[in-house]
C-alpha positions in Angstrom: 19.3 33.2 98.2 16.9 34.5 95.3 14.1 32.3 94.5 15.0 31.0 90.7 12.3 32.3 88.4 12.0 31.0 85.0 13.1 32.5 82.9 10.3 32.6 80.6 8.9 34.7 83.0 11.7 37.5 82.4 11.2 37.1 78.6 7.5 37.6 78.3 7.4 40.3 80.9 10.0 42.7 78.6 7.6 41.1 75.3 5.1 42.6 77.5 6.7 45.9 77.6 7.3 45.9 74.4 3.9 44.6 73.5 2.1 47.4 75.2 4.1 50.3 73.6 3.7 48.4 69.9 -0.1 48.5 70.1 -2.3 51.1 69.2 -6.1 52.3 68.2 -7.2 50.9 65.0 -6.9 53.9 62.6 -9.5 55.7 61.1 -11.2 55.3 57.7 -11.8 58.9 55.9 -15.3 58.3 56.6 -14.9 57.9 60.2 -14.0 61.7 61.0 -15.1 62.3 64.5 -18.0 64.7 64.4 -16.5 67.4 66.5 -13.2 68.5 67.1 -10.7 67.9 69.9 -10.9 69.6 73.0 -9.3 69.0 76.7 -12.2 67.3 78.4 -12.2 65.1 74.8 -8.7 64.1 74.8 -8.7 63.8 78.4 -12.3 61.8 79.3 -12.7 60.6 75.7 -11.0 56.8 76.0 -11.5 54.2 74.0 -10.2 50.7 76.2 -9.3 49.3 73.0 -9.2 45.6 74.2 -5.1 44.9 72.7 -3.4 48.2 74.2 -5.4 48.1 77.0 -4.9 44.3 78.2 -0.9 44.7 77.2 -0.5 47.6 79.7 -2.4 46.4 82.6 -1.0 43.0 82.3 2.3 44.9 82.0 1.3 46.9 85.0 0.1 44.0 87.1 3.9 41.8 86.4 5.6 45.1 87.4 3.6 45.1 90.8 3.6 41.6 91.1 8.0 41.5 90.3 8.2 44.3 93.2 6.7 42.3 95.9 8.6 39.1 95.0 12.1 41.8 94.9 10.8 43.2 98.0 10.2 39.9 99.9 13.2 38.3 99.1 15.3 41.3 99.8 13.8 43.1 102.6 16.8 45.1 103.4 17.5 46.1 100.1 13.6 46.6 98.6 13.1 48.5 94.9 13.3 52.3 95.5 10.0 53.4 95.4 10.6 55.8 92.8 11.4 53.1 90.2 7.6 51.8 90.7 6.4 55.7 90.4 8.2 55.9 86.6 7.1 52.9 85.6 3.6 53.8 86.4 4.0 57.1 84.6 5.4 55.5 81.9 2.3 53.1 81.8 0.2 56.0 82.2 1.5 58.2 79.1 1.2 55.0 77.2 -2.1 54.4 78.0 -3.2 58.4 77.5 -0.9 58.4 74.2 -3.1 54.8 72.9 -6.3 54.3 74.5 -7.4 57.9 75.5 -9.3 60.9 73.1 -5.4 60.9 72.0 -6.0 58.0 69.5 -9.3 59.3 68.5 -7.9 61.8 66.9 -4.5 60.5 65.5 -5.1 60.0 62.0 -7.6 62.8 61.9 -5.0 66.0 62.9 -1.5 65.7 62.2 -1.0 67.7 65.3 -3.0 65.4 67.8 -0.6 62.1 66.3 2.5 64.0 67.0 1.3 64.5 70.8 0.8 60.6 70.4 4.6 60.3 69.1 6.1 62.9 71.7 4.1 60.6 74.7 5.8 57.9 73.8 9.2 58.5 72.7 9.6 61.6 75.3 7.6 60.7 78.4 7.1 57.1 78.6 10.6 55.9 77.0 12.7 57.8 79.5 10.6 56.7 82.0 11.1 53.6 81.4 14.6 53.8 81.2 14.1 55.3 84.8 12.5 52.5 86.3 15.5 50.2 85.7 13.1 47.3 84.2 16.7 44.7 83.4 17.6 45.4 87.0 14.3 44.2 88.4 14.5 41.1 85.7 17.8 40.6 87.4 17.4 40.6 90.7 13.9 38.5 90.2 16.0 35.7 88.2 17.7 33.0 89.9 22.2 33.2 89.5 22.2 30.7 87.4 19.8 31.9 85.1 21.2 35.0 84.7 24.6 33.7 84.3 23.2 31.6 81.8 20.6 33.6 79.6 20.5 37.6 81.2 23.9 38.4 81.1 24.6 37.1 78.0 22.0 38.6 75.6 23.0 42.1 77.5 26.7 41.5 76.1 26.0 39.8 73.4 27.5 41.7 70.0 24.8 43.2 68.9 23.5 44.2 72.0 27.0 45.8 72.2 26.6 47.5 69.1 23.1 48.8 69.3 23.7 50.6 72.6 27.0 52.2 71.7 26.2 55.9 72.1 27.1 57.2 68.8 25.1 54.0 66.9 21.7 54.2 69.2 21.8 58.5 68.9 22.3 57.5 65.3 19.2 55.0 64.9 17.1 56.8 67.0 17.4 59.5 65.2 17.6 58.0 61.4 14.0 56.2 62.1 12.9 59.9 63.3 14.0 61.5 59.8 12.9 58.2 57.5 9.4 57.9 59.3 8.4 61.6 58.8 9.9 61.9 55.1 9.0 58.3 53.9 6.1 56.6 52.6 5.8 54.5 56.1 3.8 57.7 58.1 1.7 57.6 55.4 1.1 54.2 55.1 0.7 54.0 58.8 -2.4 56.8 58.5 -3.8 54.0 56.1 -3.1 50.4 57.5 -3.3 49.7 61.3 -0.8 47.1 60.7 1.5 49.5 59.7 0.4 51.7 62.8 1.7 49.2 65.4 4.6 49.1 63.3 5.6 53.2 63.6 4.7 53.1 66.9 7.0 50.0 67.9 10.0 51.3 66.0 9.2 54.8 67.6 9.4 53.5 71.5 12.1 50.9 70.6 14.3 53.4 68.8 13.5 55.9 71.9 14.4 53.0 74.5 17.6 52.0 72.8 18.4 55.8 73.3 17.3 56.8 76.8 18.9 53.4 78.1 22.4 54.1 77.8 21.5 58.6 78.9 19.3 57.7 81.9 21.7 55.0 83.2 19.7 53.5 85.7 20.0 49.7 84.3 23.4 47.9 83.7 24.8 48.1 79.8 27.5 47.0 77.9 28.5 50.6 77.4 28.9 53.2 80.5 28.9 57.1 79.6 30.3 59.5 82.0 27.5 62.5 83.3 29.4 65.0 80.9 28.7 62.4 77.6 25.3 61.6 78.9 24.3 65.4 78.6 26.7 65.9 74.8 24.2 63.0 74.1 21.0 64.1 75.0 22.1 67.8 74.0 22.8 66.4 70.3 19.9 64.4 70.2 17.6 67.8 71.4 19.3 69.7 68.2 18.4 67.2 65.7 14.7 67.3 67.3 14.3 71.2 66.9 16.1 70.8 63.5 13.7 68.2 62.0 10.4 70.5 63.7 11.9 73.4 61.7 12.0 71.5 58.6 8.3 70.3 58.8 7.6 73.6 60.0 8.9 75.1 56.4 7.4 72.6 54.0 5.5 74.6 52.1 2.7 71.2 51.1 1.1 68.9 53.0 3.8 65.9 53.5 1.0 63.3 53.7 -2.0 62.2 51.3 -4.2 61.1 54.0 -3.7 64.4 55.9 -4.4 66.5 52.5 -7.1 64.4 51.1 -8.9 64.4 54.5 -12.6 65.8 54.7 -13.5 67.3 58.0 -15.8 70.2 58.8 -13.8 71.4 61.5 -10.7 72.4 62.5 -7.2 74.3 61.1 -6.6 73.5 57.2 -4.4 70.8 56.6 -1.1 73.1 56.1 -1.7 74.9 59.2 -2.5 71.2 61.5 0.8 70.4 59.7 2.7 73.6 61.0 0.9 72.8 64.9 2.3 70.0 64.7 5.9 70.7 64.0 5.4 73.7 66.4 4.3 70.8 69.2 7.8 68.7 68.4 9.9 71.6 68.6 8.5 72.9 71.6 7.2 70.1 74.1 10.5 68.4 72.8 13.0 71.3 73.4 11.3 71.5 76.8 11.8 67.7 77.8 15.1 67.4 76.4 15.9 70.4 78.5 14.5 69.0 81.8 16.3 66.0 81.1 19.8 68.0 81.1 18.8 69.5 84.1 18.5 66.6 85.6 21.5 65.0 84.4 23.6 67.8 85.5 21.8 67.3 88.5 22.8 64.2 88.7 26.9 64.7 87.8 26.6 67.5 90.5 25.6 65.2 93.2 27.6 62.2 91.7 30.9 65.0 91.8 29.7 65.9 95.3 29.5 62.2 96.7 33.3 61.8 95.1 34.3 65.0 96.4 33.0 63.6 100.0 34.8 60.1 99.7 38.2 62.2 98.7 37.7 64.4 101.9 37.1 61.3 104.2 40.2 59.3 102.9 42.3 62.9 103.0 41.2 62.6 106.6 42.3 59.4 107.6 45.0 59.6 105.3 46.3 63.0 107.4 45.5 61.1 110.8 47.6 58.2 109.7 50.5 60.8 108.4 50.1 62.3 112.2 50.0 59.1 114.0 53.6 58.3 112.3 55.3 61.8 113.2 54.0 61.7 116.7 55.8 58.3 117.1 58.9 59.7 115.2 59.2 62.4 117.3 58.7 60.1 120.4 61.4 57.6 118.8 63.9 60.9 118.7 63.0 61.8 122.0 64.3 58.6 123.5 67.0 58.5 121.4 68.0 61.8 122.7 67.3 60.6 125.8 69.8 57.7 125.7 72.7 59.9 124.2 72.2 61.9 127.1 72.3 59.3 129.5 
């Protein structure tokens, strides 16, 4: 029987997800320019350990571990797939590298380093996410009862129902894409660190609601087929190269903070605007395009396990069909046996 776990447990471990992808680097003043510009070993060695971020993904980190064993205890011949705790650990990790690294140095500095910081954490730790199955492991840690009473409900519940139909999440993830970039709230978020945990929590909620339903991995309301799974994430991959085109063809700088920005380094603020919508287009075509890969993957082995189960019941189905003839034709035989007798 599964040990009953409160469930205030289950709710402050998914605040805690959310928590750790909401929280960011303080931004930078004008006057707080870092003196030198970006470079690998910068971006890569440069990290800051902001106490919030940094304390929201370990202690994220340590529940998942901790939620694992307890699974894995309980259930000994049916323990999480290891590859669930590998995702969420790489989801962690591009968290961490997109918030605390030389990443979030540079964020409100270059255009072009912040949308690295976006693409991290709508495109690699979001699906990843998705991948580790986080509302199974909730489930299977909760007692019956209290996911009869409190889980299951609030994953049916209307407007979970509504935000995870396929055409309203593609919808909202992609209308906070378009209103962020061509609003006054990137801006803003340049400007107010307030307004910077904001962005960044709309951006990996937005990209969760999305990837949840495509991945498929946890249970929800709404189940899509492989072949709407890929239209989805196909769709969502054309919007993403549209919108970098856009940016890419603005002839002004979109955003004050980036124009008005003194720094004695680095591309003008035009041509850090132009990197960046080159980064979007590309790293994003080329995620979105792994992803189909592996969905069509995934329908190919899917189609090949139903393919398999159709060939095993043909089987028995044909040995059943000869089991009856052979005792038809032995039923003839002695009938034709007593007529001759």
């Amino acid at each position: 029987m599964v040990r009953s776990v409160p469930i205030q447990r289950a709710v402050a471990a998914l605040a805690t997800l959310g928590f750790a992808s909401a929280v960011a680097v303080p931004v930078m003043a004008h006057d707080l320019v870092p003196g030198e510009a970006p470079t690998i070993p910068s971006l890569l060695l440069g990290w800051t350990f902001e106490p919030l971020p940094t304390l929201a993904i370990a202690a994220a980190t340590a529940w998942w571990l901790w939620a694992v064993r307890q699974v894995n205890s309980l259930h000994p011949a049916n323990p999480v797939p290891p590859g669930r705790t590998i995702a969420f650990l790489a989801a962690m990790a591009a968290l961490a590298f997109a918030v605390v690294s030389g990443v979030a140095r540079y964020d409100t500095t270059l255009f072009s380093v912040h949308m690295v910081q976006h693409v991290l954490l709508m495109l690699v730790a979001a699906p990843f996410i998705a991948l580790s199955a986080p509302i199974t492991l909730v489930l299977r840690l909760s007692s019956r009862s209290r996911r009869r009473r409190w889980i299951l409900p609030i994953l049916n519940s209307r407007l979970v129902r509504f935000l995870t139909f396929p055409v309203i999440d593609w919808i909202v993830f992609t209308g906070v894409l378009w209103a962020s970039h061509f609003s006054p709230l990137f801006n803003a978020a340049l400007e107010d660190p307030l307004v910077h945990y904001v962005e960044h929590a709309l951006f990996l909620s937005t990209a969760l609601l999305f990837w949840w339903p495509a991945v498929g991995m946890d249970p929800s309301p709404w189940r899509m087929g492989h072949p709407v799974r890929i239209v989805h994430v196909f769709l969502q991959m054309t919007q993403n190269t549209f919108l970098a085109v856009v940016i890419l063809n603005v002839p002004t700088v979109l955003y004050a903070h980036y124009a008005t920005l003194v720094r004695p380094w680095g591309p003008s603020a035009i041509d850090d605007q132009r990197l960046a919508a080159g980064i979007m287009w590309l790293a994003g075509d080329l995620i979105f395009l792994t992803a189909i890969m592996v969905l069509v993957a995934g329908w190919m082995r899917a189609e090949g396990r139903t393919t398999a189960r159709a060939d095993r019941q043909a089987e028995v189905d044909l040995a059943r069909i000869r089991i009856r003839e052979r005792a038809l034709a032995e039923r003839l035989a002695a009938e034709r046996g007593d007529h001759r007798a």
